[in-house]
Residue frames as qw, qx, qy, qz and C-alpha x, y, z in Angstrom:
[[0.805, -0.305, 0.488, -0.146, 7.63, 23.93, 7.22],
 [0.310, 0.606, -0.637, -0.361, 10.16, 21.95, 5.88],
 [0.895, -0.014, 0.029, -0.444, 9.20, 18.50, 4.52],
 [0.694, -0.241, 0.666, 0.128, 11.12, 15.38, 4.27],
 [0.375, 0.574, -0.559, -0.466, 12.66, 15.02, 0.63],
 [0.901, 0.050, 0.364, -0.231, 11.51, 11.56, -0.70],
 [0.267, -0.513, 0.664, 0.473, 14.06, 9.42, -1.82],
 [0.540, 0.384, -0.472, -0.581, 13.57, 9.11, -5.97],
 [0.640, -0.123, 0.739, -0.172, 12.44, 5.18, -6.36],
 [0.858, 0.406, 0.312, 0.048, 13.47, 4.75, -9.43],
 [0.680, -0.057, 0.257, 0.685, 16.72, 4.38, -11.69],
 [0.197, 0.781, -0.022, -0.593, 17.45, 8.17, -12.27],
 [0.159, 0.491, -0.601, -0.611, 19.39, 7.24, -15.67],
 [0.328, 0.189, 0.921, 0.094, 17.24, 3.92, -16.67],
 [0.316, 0.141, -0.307, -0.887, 14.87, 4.49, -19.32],
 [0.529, 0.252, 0.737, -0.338, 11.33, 2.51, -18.25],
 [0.693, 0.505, 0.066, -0.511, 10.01, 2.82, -21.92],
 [0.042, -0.468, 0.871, 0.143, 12.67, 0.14, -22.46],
 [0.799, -0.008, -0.524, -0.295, 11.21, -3.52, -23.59],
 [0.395, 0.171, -0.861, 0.271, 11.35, -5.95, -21.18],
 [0.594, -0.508, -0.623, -0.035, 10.16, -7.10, -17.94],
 [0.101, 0.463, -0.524, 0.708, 9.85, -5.44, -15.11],
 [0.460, -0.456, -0.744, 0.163, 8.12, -6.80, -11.33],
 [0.225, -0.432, 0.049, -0.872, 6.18, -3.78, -9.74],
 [0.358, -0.451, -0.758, 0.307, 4.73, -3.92, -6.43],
 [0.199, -0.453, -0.077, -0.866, 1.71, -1.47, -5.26],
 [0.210, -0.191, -0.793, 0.539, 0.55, -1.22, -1.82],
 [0.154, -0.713, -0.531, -0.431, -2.78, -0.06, -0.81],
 [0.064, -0.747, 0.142, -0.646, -3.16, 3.04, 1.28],
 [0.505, -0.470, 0.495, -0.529, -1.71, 2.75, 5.06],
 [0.140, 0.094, -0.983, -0.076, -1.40, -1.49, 3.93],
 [0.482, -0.028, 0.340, -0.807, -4.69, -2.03, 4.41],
 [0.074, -0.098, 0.919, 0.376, -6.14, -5.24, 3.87],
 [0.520, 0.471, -0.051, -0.710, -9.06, -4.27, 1.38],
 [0.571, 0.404, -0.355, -0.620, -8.48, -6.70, -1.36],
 [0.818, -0.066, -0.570, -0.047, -8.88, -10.38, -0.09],
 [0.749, -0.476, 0.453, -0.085, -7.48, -12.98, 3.18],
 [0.470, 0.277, -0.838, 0.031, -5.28, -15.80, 2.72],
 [0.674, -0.285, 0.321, -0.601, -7.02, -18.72, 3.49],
 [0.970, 0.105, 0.042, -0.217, -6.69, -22.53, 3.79],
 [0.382, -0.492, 0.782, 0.019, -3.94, -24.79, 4.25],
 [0.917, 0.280, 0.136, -0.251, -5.45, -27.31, 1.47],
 [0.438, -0.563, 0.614, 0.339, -2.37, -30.13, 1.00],
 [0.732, 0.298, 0.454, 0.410, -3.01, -30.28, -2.86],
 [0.287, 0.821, 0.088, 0.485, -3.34, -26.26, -3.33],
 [0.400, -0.204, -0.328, 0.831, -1.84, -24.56, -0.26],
 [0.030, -0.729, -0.323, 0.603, -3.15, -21.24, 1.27],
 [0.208, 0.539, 0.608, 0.544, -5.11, -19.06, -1.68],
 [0.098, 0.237, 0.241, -0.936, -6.06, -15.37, -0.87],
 [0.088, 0.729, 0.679, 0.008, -10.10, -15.02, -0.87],
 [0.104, 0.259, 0.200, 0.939, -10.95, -11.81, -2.78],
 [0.071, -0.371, -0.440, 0.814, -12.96, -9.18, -1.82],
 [0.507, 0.785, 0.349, 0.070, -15.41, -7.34, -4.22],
 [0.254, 0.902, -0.333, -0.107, -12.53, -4.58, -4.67],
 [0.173, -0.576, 0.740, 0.301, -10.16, -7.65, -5.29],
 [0.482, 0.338, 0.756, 0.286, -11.80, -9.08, -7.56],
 [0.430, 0.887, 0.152, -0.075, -12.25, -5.98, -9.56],
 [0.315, -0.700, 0.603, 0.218, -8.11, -5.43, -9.16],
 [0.566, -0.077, 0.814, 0.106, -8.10, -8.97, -10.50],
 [0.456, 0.721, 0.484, -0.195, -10.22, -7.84, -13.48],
 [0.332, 0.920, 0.072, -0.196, -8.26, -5.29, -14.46],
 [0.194, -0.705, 0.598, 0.329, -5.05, -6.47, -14.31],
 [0.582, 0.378, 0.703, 0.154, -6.60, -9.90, -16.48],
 [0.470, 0.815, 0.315, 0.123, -7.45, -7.10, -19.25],
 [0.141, -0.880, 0.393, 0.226, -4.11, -5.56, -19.27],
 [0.853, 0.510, -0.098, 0.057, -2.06, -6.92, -22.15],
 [0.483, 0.699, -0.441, 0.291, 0.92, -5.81, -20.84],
 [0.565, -0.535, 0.483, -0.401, 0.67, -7.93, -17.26],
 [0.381, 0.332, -0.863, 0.015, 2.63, -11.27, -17.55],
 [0.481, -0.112, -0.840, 0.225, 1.70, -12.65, -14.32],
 [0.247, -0.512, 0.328, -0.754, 0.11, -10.97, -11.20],
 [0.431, -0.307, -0.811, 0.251, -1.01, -11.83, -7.24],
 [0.344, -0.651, -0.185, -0.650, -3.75, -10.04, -5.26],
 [0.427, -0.361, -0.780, 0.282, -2.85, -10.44, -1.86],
 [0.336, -0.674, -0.594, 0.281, -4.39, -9.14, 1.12],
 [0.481, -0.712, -0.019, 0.512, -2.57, -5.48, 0.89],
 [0.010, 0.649, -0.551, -0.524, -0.64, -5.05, -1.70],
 [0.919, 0.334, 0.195, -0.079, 0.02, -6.74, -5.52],
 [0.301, -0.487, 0.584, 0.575, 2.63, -7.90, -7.42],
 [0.771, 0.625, 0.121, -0.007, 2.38, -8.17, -11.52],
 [0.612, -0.219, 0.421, 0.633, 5.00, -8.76, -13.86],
 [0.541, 0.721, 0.216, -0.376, 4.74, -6.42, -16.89],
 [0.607, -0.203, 0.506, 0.577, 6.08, -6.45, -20.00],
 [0.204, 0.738, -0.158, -0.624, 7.00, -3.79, -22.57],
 [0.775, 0.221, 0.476, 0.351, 7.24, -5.26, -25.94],
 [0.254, -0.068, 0.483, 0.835, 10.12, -3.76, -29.05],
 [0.276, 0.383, -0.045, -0.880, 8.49, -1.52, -31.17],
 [0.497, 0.043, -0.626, -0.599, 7.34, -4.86, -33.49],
 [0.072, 0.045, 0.844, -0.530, 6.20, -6.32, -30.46],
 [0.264, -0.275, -0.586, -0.715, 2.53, -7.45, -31.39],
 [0.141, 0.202, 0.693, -0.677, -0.42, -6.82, -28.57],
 [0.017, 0.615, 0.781, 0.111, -4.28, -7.41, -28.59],
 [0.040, 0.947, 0.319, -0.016, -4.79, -3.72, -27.55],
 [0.457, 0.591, -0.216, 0.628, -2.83, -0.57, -28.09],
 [0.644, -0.561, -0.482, 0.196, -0.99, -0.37, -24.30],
 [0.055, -0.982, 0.131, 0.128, 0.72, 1.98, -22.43],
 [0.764, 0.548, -0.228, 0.251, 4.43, 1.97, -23.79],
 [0.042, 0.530, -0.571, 0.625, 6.45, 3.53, -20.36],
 [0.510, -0.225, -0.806, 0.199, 6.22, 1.49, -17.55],
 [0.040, -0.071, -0.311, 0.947, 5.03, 4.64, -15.28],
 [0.543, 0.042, -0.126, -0.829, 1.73, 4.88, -17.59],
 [0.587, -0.174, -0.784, -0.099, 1.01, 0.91, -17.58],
 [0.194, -0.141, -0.707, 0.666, 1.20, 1.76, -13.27],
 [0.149, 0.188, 0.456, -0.857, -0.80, 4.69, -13.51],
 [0.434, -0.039, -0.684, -0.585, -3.64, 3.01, -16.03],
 [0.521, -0.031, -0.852, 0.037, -3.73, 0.67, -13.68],
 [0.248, -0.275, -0.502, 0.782, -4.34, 2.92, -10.35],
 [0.348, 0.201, 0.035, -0.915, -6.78, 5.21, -12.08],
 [0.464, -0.023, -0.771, -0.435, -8.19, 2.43, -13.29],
 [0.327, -0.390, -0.844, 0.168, -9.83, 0.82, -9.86],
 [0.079, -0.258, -0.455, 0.849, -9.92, 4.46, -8.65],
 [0.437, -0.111, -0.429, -0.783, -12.79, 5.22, -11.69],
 [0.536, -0.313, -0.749, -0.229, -14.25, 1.99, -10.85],
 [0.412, -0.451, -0.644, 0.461, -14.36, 2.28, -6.49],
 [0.154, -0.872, -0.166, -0.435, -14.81, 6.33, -6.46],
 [0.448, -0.862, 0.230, -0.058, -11.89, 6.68, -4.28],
 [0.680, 0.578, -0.451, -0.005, -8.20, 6.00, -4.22],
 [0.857, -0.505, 0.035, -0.093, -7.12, 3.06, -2.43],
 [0.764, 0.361, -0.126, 0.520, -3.38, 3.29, -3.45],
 [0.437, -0.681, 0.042, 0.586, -0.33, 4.19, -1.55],
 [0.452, 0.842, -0.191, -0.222, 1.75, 6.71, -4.05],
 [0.320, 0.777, -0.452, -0.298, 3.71, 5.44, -5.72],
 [0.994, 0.060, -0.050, 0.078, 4.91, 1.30, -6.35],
 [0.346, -0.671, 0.591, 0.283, 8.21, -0.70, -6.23],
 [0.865, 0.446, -0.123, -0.192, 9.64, -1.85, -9.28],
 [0.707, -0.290, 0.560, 0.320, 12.56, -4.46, -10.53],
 [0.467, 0.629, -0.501, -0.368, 14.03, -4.92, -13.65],
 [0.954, 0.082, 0.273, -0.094, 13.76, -8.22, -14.87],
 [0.152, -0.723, 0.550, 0.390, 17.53, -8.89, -16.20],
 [0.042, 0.363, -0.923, -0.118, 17.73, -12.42, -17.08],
 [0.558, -0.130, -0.806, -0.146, 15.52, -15.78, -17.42],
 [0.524, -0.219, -0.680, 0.463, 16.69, -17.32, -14.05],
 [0.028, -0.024, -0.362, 0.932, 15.56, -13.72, -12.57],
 [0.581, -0.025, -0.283, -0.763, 12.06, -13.98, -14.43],
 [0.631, -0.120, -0.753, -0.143, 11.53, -17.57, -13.37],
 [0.516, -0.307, -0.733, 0.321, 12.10, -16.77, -9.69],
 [0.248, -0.091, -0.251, -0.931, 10.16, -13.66, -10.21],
 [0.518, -0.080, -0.536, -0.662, 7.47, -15.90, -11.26],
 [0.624, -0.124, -0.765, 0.097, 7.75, -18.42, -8.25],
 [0.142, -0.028, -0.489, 0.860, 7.59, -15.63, -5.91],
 [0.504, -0.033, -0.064, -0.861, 4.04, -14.92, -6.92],
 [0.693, -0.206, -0.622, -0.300, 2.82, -18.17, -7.55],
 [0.567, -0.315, -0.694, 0.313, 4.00, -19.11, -3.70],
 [0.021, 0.437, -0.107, 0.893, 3.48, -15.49, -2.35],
 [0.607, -0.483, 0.011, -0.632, 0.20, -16.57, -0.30],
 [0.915, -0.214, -0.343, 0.001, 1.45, -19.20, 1.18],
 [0.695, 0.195, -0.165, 0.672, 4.03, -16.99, 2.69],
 [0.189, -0.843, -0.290, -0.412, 1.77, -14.38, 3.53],
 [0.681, -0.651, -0.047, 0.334, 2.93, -14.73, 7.55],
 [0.687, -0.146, 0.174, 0.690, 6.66, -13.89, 6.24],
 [0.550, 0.598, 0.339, 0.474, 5.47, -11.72, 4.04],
 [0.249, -0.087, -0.167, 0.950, 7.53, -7.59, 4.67],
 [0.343, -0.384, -0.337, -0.789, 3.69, -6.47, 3.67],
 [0.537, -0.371, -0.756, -0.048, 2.16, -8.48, 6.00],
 [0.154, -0.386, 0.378, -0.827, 0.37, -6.68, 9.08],
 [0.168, -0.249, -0.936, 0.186, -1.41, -8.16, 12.02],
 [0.219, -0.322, -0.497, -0.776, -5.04, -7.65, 11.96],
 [0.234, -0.062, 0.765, -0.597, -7.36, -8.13, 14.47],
 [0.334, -0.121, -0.810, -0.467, -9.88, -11.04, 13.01]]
């Protein structure tokens, strides 16, 4: 039986063990939403995703990850910014150094902790080029749950 050849999702000639930033999205298996809700409409915070017990361990681990700039736990899927630092590039722990191993740290990491693996294979990533790309990077997470409805992850649930 011949399978379907997956198309490569990542830059065949790019070297990930490059410094810099890069924005990585990882869906959980089949988009399930496992690791929180977006809830509340509050008009000083806006809609906030309510973790789960496996999203709030997610949330844990990506907090103890030196090389995670920013992240958002939503319902389904996350986004994190990471960042590779230059070879004098000083960190609190020794991290991975390829953006592939920082992913899969991260993915064998909740799977130790839950005893099962709640990850689709493999993630999307960005290269972070510029500032003005990092800043609105950064605004995409911070407003991500309030957007949820819009969001190309988003699936209706039955509540």
């Amino acid at each position: 039986m011949d399978r379907p050849k997956r198309k490569p999702n990542r830059l065949s000639q790019y070297d990930y063990s490059q410094p810099g930033g890069y924005f990585i999205t990882i869906c959980t298996k089949g988009r399930k939403e496992v690791l929180g809700t977006v809830v509340g409409a509050d008009v000083l915070i806006g809609p906030q995703v309510t973790l789960t017990e496996l999203g709030e361990q997610v949330r844990r681990v990506l907090e103890d990850m030196p090389s995670v700039d920013k992240y958002v736990v939503m319902p389904n899927h996350i986004h994190m910014v990471v960042r590779l630092p230059d070879e004098n590039g000083a960190m609190r722990t020794s991290p991975p150094t390829r953006l592939p191993a920082v992913v899969r740290y991260f993915k064998r990491s909740i799977t130790q902790v839950t005893g099962e693996n709640v990850w689709q294979r493999g993630y999307h990533d960005h290269i972070i080029r510029n500032e003005e790309d990092y800043l609105r990077i950064w605004e995409y997470i911070d407003t991500n749950p309030a957007k949820w409805r819009e969001d190309c992850y988003y699936t209706e649930v039955e509540r």
